[in-house]
C-alpha positions, 0 to 999 in steps of 0.5 A, a space after each residue: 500500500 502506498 503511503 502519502 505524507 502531506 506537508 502543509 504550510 499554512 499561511 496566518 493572516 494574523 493571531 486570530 488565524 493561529 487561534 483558529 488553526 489551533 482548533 480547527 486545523 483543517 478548516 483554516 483555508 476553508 474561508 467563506 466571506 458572508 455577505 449582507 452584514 452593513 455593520 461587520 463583514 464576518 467570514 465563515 471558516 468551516 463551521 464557525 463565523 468570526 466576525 470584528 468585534 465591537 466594544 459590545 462583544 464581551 456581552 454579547 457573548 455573555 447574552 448568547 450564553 445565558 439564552 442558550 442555558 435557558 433553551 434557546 438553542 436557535 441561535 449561535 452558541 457564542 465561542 470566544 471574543 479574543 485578538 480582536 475577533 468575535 467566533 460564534 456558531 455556524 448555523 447551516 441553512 439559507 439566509 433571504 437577504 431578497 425574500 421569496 413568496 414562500 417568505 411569508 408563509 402564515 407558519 414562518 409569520 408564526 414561528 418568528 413571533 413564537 421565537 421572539 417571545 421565547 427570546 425576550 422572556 429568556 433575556 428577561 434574567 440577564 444582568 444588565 450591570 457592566 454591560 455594553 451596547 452597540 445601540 441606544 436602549 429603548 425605554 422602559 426596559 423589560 428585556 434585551 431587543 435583538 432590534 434586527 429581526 428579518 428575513 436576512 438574519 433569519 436561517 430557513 431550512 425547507 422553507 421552515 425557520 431554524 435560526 436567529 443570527 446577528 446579535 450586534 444590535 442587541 440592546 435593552 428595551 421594551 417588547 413592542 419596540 422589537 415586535 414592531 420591527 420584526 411586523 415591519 420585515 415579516 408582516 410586511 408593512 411596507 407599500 403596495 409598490 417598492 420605492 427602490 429596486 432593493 425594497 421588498 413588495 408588498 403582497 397583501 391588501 390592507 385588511 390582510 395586512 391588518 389580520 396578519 398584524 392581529 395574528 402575529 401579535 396572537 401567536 407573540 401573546 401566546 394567551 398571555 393578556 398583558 403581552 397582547 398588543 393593539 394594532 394600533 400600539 404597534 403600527 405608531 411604534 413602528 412609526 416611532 422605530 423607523 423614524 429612529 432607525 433612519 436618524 441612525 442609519 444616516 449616522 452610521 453612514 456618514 461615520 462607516 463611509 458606506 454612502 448606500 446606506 442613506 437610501 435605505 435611510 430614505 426609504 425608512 422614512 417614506 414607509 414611516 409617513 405610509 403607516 397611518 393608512 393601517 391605523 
């Protein structure tokens, strides 16, 4: 039998990499860089993502951890902030950043409402002393918001959601605030034509875009009265929240240098002025 010894010389970009190949050494050069992210550019190596970390990593980290103890286990189990760089979990599956007509299926409506719930009330435990944040927290203060939940943070297997990826935004606030984003990209509440060629159209007539709101907010609610929002409370803070994310948004633009980002800006702005045709 022929015997082959294979000599190898791997090529460290920098000592995150010899980190990485000290634990994962065949996966080193396996480098995917994911795309979509407006705020990190995390790149896959194998079955972990690294991404920069920012000065909210250490509790992101810590956030992830406590969720995961607490049997949120769709989503990312967080491996170590160090040199730099944020090492989290791959979760295999498919990420919409251009959403399909599968998309907004009643049961993806329902499961991501579900999710979110199980989210919050799992952040509820979370110490919040020495913690940092990447955004501004909303108040009142009842749990951490992802404050970024759609389709493109978002991993489907067979049209069926299996993950929730992309904690950077994560920040202290009240539920309605992150319900009512997550309505926006789910629901969808945007116009019945796109104002850009990267917006997403709206399927849904006003009364079924007023019943899919009624049975998002149920299936957050899960029976539980006080956690059942009006339409009304979401579409005004919905309002609210696109005006913020859009004052933002315009911010980062300027400070990252990523001039695109002011249209998306803009067209948070129109939706917001559109809202009241829901109310």
């Amino acid at each position: 039998m022929l015997h082959l010894r294979v000599e190898t010389t791997w090529r460290y970009r920098d000592t995150h990499d010899r980190l990485l190949h000290t634990q994962y050494p065949m996966e080193i050069d396996r480098r995917t860089r994911l795309t979509g992210g407006n705020m990190n550019e995390p790149v896959r190596i194998g079955n972990i993502v690294a991404k920069d970390a920012t000065d909210a990593s250490e509790t992101i980290h810590r956030l992830l951890q406590h969720v995961r103890d607490r049997g949120i286990d769709w989503v990312p189990a967080s491996i170590a902030v160090e040199t730099g760089k944020h090492t989290l979990e791959f979760i295999p599956g498919e990420v919409l950043h251009r959403p399909s007509e599968w998309t907004w299926n009643q049961g993806i409506l329902r499961d991501i409402a579900r999710k979110l719930r199980a989210w919050h009330d799992a952040t509820t435990t979370f110490p919040l002393e020495g913690a940092r944040w990447n955004l501004p927290c909303s108040e009142p203060i009842e749990v951490i918001c992802h404050n970024d939940v759609a389709p493109y943070n978002t991993v489907f297997r067979d049209r069926t959601v299996v993950g929730l990826i992309d904690f950077d935004t994560c920040a202290p606030g009240a539920r309605i605030w992150d319900i009512a984003y997550a309505a926006y990209r789910f629901v969808p509440l945007v116009p019945e034509t796109a104002q850009t060629a990267e917006e997403m159209f709206a399927l849904f007539s006003k009364s079924q875009v007023r019943e899919r709101i009624e049975f998002f907010l149920s299936e957050y609610a899960m029976g539980n009265e006080p956690l059942r929002y009006s339409v009304v409370d979401l579409v005004c803070t919905t309002k609210h929240r696109l005006t913020a994310l859009s004052d933002w948004t315009d911010r980062f633009a300027v400070e990252s240098g990523k001039s695109k980002l002011q249209e998306h800006a803009r067209v948070y702005r129109l939706h917001e002025q559109l809202l009241d045709r829901l109310k």
